[in-house]
N, C-alpha and C positions, 0 to 999 in steps of 0.2 A: 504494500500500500504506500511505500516511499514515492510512488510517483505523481500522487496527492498529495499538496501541500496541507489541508485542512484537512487532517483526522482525528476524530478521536472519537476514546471510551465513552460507552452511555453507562455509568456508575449507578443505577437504577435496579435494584434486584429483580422486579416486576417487571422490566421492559421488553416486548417481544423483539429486541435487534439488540446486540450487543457494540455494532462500531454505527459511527455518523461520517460521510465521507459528505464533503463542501466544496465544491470544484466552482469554479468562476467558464460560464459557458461563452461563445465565440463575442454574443449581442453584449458580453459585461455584466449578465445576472448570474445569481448563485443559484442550482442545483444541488441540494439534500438529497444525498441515497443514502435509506435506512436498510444496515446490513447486519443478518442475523447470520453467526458461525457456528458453524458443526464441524465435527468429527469424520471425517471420511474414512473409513479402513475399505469397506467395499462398497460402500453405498452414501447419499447423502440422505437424511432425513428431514420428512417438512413439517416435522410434529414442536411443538413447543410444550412448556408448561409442567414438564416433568422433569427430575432431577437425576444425575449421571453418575459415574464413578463413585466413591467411596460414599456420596451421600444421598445413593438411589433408592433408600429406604425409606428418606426423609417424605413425610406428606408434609405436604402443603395446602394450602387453601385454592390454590392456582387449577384449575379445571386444563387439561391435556386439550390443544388445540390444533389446528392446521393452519400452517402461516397464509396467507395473501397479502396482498395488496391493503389491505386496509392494516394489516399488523408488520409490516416488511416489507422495502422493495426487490430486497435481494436475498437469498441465502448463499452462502457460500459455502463449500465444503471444501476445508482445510485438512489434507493428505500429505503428512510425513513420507518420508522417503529414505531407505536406507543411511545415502550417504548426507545423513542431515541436511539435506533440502526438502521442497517442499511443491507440492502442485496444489492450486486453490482452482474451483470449480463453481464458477456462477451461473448458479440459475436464478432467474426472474422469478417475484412469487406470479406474476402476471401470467404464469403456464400452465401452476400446481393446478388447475382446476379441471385443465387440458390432460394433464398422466393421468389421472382418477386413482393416483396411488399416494401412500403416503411417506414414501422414499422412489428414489432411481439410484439402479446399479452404476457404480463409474465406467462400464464400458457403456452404456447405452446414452450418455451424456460427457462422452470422451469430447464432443465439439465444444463445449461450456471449457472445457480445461485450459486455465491463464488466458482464456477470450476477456481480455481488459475489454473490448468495443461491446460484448454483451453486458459487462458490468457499467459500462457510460449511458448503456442503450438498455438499462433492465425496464424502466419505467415506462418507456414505448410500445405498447400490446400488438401492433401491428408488425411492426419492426421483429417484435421478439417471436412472433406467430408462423411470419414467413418465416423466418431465421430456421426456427425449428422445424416445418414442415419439409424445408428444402433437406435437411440432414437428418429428415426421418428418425426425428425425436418425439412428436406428436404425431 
């Protein structure tokens, strides 16, 4: 995300997106993309609301959701990689409604992988509609 000068943490427990990215567009307005991160090992997940790793027992009051547009404009799914690098994987929540699932495998959404113009371009449902139909993702 270094190639955004305006990042940062949403410090919000409750918040369905965890980073805010602030980019200054060609006309001189600002663009807000709210971006929620996951865990990729084989898959991305578009569920929220529920708690991971050592404190996946914890209940909450938080009711288990599915991201959109109205909660996120992005997920990303952050995949570690052997030699400590990394591949990040965005998808639009402007699709989730389109897979009728509640994750995709990383080869079925291998096009999304480091596509920085799909994470400039998540909020665009046309944009992101064709994108995906052309590479037979929806």
């Amino acid at each position: 995300m270094k190639r955004y000068q305006n990042v940062s943490l949403v410090d919000l427990p409750l918040s369905p997106y965890d980073i805010i990215i602030a980019r200054k567009l060609e006309n001189g307005k600002e663009d807000i993309i709210r971006v929620q991160v996951k865990t990729a090992r084989t898959s991305v997940s578009f569920t929220g609301g529920t708690r991971g790793g050592v404190d996946r027992e914890y209940k909450s009051d938080v009711k288990t959701y599915t991201q959109s547009p109205e909660t996120s404009d992005v997920i990303v799914g952050f995949r570690p990689n052997a030699d400590n690098t990394f591949d990040l994987y965005f998808v639009p929540t402007v699709l989730i409604e389109y897979f009728g699932t509640k994750s995709k495998g990383l080869g079925t959404i291998e096009f999304f992988k480091n596509n920085y113009d799909i994470l400039e371009n998540c909020k665009d449902k046309t944009y992101c509609v064709k994108i995906a139909k052309e590479n037979r993702i929806i």
